[in-house]
TORKOL-4160 file (C-alpha; in steps of 0.2 Angstrom, whole numbers, padded with zeros to 4 digits, m for minus):
234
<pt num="1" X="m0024" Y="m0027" Z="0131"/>
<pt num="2" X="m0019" Y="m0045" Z="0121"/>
<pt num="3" X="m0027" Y="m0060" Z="0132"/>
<pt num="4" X="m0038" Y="m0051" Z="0144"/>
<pt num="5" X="m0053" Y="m0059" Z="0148"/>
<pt num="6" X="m0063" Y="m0042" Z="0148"/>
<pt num="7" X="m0060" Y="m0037" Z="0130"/>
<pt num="8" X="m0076" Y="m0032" Z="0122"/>
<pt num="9" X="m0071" Y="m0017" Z="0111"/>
<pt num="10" X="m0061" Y="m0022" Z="0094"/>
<pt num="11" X="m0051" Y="m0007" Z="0086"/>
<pt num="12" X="m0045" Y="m0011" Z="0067"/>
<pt num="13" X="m0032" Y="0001" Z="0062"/>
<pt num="14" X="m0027" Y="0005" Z="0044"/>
<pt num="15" X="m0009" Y="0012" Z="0042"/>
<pt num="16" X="m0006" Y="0022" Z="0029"/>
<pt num="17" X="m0014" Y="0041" Z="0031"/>
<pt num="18" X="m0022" Y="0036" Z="0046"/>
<pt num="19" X="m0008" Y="0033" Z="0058"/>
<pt num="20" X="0009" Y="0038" Z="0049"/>
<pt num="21" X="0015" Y="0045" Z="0032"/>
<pt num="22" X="0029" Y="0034" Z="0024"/>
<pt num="23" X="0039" Y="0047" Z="0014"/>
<pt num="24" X="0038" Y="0035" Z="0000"/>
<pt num="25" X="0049" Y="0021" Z="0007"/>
<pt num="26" X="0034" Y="0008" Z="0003"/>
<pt num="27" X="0036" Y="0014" Z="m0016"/>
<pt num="28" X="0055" Y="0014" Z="m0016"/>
<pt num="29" X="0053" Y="m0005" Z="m0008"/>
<pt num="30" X="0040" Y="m0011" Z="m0020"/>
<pt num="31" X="0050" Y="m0005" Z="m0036"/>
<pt num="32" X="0067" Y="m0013" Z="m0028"/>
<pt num="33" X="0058" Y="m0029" Z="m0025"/>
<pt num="34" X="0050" Y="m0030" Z="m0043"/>
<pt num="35" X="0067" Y="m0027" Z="m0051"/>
<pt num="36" X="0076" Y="m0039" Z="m0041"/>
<pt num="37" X="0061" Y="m0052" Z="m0047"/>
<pt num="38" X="0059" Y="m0050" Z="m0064"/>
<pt num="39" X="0076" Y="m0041" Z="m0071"/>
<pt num="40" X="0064" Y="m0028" Z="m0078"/>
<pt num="41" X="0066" Y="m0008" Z="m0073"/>
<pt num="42" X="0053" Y="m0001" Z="m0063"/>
<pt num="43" X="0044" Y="0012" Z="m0074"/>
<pt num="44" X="0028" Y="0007" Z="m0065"/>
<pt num="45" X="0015" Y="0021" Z="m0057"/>
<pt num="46" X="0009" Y="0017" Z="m0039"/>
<pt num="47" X="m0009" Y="0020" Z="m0033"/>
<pt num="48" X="m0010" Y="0012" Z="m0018"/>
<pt num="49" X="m0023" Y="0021" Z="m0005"/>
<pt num="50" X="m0035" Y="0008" Z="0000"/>
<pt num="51" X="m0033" Y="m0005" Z="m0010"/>
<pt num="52" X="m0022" Y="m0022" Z="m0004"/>
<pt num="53" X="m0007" Y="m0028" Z="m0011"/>
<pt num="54" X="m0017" Y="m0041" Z="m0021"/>
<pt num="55" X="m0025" Y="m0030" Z="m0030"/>
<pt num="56" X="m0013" Y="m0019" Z="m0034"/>
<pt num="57" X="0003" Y="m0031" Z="m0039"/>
<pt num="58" X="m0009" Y="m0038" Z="m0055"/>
<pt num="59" X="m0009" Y="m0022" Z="m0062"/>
<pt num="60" X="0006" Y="m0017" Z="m0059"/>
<pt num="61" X="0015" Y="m0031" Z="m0067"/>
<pt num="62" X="0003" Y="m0031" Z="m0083"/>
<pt num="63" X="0010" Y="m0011" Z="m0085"/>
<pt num="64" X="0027" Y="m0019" Z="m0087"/>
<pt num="65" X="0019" Y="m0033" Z="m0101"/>
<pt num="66" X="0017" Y="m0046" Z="m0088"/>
<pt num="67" X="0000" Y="m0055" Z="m0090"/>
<pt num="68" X="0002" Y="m0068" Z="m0075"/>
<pt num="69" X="0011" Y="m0061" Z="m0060"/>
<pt num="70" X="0008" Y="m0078" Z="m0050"/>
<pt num="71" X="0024" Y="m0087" Z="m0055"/>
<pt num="72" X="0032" Y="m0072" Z="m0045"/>
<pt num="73" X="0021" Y="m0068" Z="m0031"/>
<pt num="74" X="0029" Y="m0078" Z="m0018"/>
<pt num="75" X="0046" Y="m0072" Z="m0022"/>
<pt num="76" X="0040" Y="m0052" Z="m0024"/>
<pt num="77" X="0029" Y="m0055" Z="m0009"/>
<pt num="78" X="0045" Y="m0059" Z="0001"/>
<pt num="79" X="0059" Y="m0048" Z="m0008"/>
<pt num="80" X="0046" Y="m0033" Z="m0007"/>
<pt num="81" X="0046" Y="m0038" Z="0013"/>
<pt num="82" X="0066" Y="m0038" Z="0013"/>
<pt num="83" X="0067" Y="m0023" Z="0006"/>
<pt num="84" X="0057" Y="m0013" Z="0016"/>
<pt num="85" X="0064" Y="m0019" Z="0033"/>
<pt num="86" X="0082" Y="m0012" Z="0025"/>
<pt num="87" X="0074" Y="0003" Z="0024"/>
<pt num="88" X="0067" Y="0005" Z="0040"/>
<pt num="89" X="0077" Y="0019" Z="0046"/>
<pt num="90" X="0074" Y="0027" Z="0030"/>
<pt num="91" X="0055" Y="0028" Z="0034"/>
<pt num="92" X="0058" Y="0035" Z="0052"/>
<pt num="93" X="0071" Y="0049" Z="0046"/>
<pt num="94" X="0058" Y="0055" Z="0029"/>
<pt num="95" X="0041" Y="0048" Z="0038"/>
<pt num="96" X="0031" Y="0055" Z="0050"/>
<pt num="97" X="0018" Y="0051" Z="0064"/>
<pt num="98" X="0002" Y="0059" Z="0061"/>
<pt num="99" X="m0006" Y="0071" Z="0075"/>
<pt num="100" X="m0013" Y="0064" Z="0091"/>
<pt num="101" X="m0009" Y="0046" Z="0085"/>
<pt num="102" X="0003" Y="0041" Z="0100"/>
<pt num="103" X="m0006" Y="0047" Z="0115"/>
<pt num="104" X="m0024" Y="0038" Z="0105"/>
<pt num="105" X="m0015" Y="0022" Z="0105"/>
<pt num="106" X="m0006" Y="0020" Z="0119"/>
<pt num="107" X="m0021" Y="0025" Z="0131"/>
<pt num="108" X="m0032" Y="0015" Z="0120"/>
<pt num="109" X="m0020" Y="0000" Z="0122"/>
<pt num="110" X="m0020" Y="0006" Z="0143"/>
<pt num="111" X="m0039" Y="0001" Z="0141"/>
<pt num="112" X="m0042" Y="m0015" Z="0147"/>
<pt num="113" X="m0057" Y="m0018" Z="0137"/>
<pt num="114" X="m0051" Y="m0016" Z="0120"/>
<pt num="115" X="m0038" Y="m0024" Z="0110"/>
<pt num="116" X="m0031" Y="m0014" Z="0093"/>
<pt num="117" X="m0026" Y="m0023" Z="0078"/>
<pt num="118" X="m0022" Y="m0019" Z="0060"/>
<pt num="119" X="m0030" Y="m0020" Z="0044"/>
<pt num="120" X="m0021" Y="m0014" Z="0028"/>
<pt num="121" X="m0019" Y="m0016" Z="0012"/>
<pt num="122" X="m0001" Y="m0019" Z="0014"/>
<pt num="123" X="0006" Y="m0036" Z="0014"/>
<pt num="124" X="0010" Y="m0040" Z="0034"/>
<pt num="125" X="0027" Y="m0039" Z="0034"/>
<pt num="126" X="0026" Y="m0024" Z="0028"/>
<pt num="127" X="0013" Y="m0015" Z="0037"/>
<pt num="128" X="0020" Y="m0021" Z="0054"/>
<pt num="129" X="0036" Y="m0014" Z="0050"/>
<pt num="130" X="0028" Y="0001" Z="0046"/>
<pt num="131" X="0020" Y="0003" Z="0062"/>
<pt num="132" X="0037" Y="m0003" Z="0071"/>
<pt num="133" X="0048" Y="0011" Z="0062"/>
<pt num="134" X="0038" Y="0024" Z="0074"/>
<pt num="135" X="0040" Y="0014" Z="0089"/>
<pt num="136" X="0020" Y="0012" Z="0086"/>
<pt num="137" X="0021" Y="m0007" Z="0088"/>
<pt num="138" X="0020" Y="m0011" Z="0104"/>
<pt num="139" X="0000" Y="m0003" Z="0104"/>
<pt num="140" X="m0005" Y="m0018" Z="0093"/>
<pt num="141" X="m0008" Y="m0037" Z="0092"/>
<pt num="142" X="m0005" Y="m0038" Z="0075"/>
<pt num="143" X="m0004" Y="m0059" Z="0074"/>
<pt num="144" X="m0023" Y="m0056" Z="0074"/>
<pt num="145" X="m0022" Y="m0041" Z="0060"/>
<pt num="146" X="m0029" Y="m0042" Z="0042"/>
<pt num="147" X="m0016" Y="m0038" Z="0028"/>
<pt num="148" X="m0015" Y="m0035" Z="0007"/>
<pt num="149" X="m0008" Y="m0053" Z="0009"/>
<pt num="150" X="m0023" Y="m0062" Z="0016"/>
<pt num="151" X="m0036" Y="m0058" Z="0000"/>
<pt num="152" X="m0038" Y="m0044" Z="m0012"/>
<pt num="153" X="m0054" Y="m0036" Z="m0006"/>
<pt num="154" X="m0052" Y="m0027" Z="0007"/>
<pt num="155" X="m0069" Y="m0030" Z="0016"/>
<pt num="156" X="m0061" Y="m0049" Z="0016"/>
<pt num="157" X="m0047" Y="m0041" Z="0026"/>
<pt num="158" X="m0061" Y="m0035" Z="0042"/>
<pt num="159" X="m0066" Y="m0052" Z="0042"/>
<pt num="160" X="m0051" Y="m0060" Z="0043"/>
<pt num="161" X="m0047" Y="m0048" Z="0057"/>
<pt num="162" X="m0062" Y="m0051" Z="0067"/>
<pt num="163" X="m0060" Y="m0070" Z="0065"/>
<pt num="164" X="m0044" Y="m0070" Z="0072"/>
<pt num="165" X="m0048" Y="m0059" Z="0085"/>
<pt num="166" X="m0063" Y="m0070" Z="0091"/>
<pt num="167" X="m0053" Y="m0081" Z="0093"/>
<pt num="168" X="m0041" Y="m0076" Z="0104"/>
<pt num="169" X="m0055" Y="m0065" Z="0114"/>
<pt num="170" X="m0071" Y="m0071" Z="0110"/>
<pt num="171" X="m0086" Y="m0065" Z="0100"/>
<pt num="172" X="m0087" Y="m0044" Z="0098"/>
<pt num="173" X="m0103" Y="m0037" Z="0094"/>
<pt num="174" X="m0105" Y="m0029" Z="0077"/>
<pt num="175" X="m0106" Y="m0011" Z="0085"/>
<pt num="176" X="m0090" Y="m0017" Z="0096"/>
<pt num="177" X="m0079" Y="m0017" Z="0082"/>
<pt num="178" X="m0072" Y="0000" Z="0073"/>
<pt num="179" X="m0063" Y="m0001" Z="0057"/>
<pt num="180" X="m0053" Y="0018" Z="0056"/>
<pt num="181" X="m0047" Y="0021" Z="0041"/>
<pt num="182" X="m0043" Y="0038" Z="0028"/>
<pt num="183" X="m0051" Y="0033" Z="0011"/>
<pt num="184" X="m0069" Y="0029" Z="0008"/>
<pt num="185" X="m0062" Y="0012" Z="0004"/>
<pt num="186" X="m0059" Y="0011" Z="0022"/>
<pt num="187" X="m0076" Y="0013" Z="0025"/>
<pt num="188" X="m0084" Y="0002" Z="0014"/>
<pt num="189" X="m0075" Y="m0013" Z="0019"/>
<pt num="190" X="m0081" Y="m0010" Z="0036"/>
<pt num="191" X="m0098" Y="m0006" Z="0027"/>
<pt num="192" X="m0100" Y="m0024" Z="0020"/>
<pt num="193" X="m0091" Y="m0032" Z="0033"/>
<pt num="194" X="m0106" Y="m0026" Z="0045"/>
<pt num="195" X="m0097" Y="m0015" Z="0058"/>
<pt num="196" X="m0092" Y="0002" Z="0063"/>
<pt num="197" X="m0083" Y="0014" Z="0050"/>
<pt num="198" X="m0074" Y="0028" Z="0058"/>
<pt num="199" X="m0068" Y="0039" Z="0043"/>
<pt num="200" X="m0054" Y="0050" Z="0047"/>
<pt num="201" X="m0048" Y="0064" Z="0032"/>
<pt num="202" X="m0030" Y="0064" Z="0033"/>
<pt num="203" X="m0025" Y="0056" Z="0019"/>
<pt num="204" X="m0035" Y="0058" Z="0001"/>
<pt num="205" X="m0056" Y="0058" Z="0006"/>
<pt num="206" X="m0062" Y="0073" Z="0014"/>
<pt num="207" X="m0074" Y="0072" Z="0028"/>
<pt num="208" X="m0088" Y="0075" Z="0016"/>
<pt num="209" X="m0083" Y="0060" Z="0004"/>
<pt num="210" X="m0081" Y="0050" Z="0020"/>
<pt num="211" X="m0098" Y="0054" Z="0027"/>
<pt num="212" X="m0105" Y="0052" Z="0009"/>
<pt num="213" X="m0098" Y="0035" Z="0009"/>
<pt num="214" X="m0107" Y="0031" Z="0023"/>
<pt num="215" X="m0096" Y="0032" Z="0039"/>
<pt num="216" X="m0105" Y="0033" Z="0056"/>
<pt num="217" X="m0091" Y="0044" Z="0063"/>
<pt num="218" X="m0079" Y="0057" Z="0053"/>
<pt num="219" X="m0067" Y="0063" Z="0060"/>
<pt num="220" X="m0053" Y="0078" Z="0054"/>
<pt num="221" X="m0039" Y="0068" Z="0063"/>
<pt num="222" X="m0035" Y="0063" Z="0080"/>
<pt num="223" X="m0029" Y="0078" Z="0088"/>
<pt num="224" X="m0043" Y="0082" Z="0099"/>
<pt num="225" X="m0035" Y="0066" Z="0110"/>
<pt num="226" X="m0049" Y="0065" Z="0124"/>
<pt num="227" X="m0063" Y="0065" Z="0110"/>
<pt num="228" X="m0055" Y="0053" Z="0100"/>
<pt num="229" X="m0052" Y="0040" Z="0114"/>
<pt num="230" X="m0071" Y="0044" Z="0121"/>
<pt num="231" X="m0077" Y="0037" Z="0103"/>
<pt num="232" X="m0067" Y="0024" Z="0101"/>
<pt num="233" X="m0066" Y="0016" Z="0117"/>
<pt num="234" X="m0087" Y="0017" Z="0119"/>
């Protein structure tokens, strides 16, 4: 739990195909946001899993002939947020919660040894909302989360994570913090950010391109609740 003195374990949670599908509401938001921006029509293509939003918005401006996206980031940044917050119901009605995900969290968040936080490629208004759309909100301290606004590189993102989390709670050791996360990206951010990768194959890596990538722990998904909650919590 947030402010206990005894936390030792740190949990960093990625969103997407790890905890919940969005039924393409994030898409939806982001091609609303980049319309409203730059007047242009959205005929963009969307690859998003693993990477952070500052990776991906360059990209996906130069497909619509814009060179330098920087004049609009801010604006985007925070129309893409408004967007998605509209749409909130949206993602709860098409969305789903993946299997096992609850009943993880909220005795992981019982524990009082370890704190769970977010780190995601999406920007954090967008990522907390996500979690929030599922009731899943209340499991997290997400002021000290790492998010696709905070840097590009998604190793970047642990860091900033861990940072903020040491300082509310003081230091973790290395093999006290668990990045869990469904792409190999996942894992090689908590690779070079020197802590534990816990892959889990619900979204586009299968257990053997998590393992190859160098995970510690591969997991199917979280439906085996007990086991789950015995690896995480140490």
């Amino acid at each position: 739990m947030a402010g206990s003195v005894d936390v030792t374990r740190l949990l960093l949670w990625d969103v997407d195909r790890t905890l919940l599908v969005g039924g393409g509401v994030g898409v939806e938001a982001y091609a609303a946001a980049f319309t409203a921006v730059t007047g242009l029509e959205w005929v963009g293509s969307l690859v998003a899993a693993g990477r952070t939003d500052l990776s991906i918005t360059p990209e996906l401006f130069a497909q619509h002939g814009i060179a330098d996206h920087t004049p609009y980031l801010g604006a985007f940044f925070a129309r893409y947020a408004d967007e998605f917050a509209a749409r909130g119901d949206a993602m709860a009605a098409h969305g789903r919660v993946l299997p096992g995900v609850p009943e993880v969290l909220a005795a992981l968040h019982a524990d009082p040894g370890v704190v769970q936080t977010l780190v995601t490629g999406n920007i954090a208004a967008v990522g907390v909302a996500k979690v929030a759309a599922f009731g899943l909100d209340r499991f997290f301290d997400t002021r000290i989360g790492g998010y696709g606004d905070d840097h590009p590189v998604r190793s970047e993102l642990v860091g900033r994570a861990r940072e903020r989390a040491e300082a509310v709670h003081g230091p973790f050791a290395d093999g006290d913090v668990l990045v869990i996360g469904d792409t190999v990206l996942d894992v090689g951010a908590a690779l070079a950010a020197g802590v534990v990768a816990v892959g889990v194959a619900t979204g586009p890596s299968t257990t053997q391109e998590l393992a190859a990538a160098g995970a510690h722990h591969v997991l199917e998904d979280l439906s085996d609740v007990a086991a789950t909650i015995a690896l995480l919590s140490g």
